[in-house]
C-alpha positions in Angstrom: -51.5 95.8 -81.2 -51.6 99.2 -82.4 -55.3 100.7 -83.1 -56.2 101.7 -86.3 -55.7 105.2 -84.8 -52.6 104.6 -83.8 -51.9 103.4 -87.2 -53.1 106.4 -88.9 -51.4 109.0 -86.4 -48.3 106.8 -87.9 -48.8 108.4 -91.8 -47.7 111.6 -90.7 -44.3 110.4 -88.6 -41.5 112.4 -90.9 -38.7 109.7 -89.1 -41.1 106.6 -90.6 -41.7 107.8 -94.0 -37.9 109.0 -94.2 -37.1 106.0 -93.3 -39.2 103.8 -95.7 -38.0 106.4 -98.3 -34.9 105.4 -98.1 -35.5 101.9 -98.0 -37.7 102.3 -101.5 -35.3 104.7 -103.1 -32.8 101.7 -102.0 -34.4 99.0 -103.4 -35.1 100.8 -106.5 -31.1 101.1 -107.0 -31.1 97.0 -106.6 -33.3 96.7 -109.6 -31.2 99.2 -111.5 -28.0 97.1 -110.6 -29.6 94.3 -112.3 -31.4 94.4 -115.6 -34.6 96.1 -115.5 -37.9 95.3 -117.2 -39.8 98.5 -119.0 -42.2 98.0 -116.1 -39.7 98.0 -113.1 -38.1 101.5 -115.0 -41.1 103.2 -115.1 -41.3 102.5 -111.5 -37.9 103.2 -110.9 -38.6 106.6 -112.9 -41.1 107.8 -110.2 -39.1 106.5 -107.4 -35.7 109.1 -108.9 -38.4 111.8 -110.1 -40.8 112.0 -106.5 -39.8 109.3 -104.2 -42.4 110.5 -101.4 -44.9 109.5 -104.0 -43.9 105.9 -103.9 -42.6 105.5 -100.5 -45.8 106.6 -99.2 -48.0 103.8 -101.0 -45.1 101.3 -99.6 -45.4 102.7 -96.5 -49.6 102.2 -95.9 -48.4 98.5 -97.3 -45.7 98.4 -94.4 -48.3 99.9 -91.5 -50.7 97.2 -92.7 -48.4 94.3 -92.5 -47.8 95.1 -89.1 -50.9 95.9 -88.0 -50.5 93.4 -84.9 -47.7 95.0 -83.6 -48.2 98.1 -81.4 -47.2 101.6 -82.2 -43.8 101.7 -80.5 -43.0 98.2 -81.9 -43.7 99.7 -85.2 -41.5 102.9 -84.9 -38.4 100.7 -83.6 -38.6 98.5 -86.6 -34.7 98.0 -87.6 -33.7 98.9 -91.2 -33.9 95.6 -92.5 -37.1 94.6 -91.4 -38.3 98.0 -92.9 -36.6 97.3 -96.3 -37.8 93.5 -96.1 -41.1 94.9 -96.1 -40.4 97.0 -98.8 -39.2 94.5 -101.0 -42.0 92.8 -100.3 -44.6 95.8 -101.5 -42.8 97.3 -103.9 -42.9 94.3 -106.5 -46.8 94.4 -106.4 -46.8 97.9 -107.2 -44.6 97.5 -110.0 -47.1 95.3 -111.4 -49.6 97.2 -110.8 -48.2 100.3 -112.6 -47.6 97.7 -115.5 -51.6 97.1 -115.4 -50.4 93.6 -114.4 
């Protein structure tokens, strides 16, 4: 289990928040191949105009999640279990930018 140091040494690893960067911008794209509310294109909008802004707000969601796990553990997550996590997080904060 990584320590809650550990965990916020792990906000500043460029390779993790690249990664869950990708993995946001990625499932922002899957909402724009469907159709849209007005509250997941705002988010979408931040996502294409600064998507560091969002990614990191899914990534303190991600580091939290896996709180149990220790720090390498967390830095050899696959892809997919970083973008299942995302598409996990990213649906709250679309409500939330909705004031749902």
């Amino acid at each position: 289990m990584a320590t809650y140091a550990e965990i916020r040494d792990l906000f500043n690893n460029s390779d993790l928040k690249n990664r869950i960067e990708v993995a946001v911008i990625v499932y922002a794209q899957s909402l724009m191949s469907q159709t849209p509310s007005a509250a997941q294109k705002a988010w979408i909008a931040n996502v294409l105009q600064v998507p560091v802004v969002e990614a990191t707000k899914v990534m303190l969601g991600v580091l939290a999640a896996n709180k149990g796990l220790s720090q390498a553990q967390i830095l050899a997550a696959s892809d997919t279990a970083i973008q299942t996590q995302v598409d996990l997080i990213a649906p709250i904060l679309i409500d939330a930018l909705a004031g749902v």
